[in-house]
N, C-alpha and C positions, 0 to 999 in steps of 0.2 A: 700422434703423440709419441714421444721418445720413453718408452716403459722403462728404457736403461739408463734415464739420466738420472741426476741426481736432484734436479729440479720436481718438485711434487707435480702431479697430472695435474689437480684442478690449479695451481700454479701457472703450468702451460695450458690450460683452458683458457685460461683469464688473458694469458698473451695472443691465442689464436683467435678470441674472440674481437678483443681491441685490435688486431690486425685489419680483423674484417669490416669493425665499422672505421678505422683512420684511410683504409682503400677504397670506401666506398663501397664495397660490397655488402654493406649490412646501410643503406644510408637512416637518417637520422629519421626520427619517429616511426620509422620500419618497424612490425612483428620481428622478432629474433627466432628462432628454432626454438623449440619446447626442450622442458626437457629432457624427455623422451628420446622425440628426434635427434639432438645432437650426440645422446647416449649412446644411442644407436650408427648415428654417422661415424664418432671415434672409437667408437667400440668399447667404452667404457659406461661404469656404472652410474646409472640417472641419482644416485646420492654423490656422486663426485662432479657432476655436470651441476647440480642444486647448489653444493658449498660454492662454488665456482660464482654463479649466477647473485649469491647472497655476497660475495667478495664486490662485482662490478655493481650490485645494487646500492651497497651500503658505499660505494664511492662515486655513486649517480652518475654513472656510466650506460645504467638498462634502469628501466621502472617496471612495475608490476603494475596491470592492470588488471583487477580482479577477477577471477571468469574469462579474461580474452589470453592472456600470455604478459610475455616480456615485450619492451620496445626498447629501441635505442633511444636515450634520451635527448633532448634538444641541444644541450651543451658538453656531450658525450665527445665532440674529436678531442676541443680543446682540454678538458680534463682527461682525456689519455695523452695529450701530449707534454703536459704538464707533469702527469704521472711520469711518464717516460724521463722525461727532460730531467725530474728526479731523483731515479734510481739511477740515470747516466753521472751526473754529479757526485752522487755520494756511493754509486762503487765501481764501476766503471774507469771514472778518471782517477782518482785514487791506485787502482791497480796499473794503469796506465802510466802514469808518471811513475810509480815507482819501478816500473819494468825500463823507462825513458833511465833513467838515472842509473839505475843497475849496468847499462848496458850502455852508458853514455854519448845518449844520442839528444842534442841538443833540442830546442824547442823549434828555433830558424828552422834546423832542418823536418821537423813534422809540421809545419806552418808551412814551408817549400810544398810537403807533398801532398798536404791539403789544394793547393792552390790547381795542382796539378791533377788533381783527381777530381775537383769543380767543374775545368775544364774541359776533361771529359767527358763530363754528362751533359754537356750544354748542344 
């Protein structure tokens, strides 16, 4: 966790978490860490690890199973990536164009270096 940013912890909880199940590392119907444990891994407070865990619950991302823990839910990538797909829309590209425009750099030309950074990774 970044203590210094300006982004709230269990804020970034929420994004390391959906990290870990859209990488597969947390796969789908898995137990998830307690809350304890993860308090303990990031070194923060099991009340800031719980808001956290009530944040992807109530967006049915993790379920609670009574007595056993959390799990990642069945339809848990797809609504983190929808989630994502989102907040990228509405503030993200927003700042992005308006930094495109400021600094007038056309769209052809960010559409060029998309193309080129595709092929990159292929």
């Amino acid at each position: 966790m970044d203590f210094s940013s300006s982004r709230a912890i269990y804020l970034q909880i929420v994004d390391w978490v959906c990290a870990q199940i859209v990488s597969e590392h947390w796969p789908v119907g898995e137990r998830v860490l307690s809350v304890r444990e993860l308090g303990a891994r990031l070194e923060v407070n099991p009340n800031t690890v719980m808001r956290s865990y009530e944040m992807l619950q109530n967006q049915q991302i993790i379920v609670n199973r009574r007595g056993v823990g959390f799990f990642v839910a069945d339809e848990a990538v797809e609504k983190i990536k929808q989630m994502k797909k989102e907040q990228f829309v509405n503030e993200e590209l927003p700042a992005m164009f308006a930094n495109m425009e400021m600094l007038g750099v056309p769209l052809s030309e960010v559409e060029a270096l998309y193309e080129e950074w595709k092929k990159k990774r292929e």
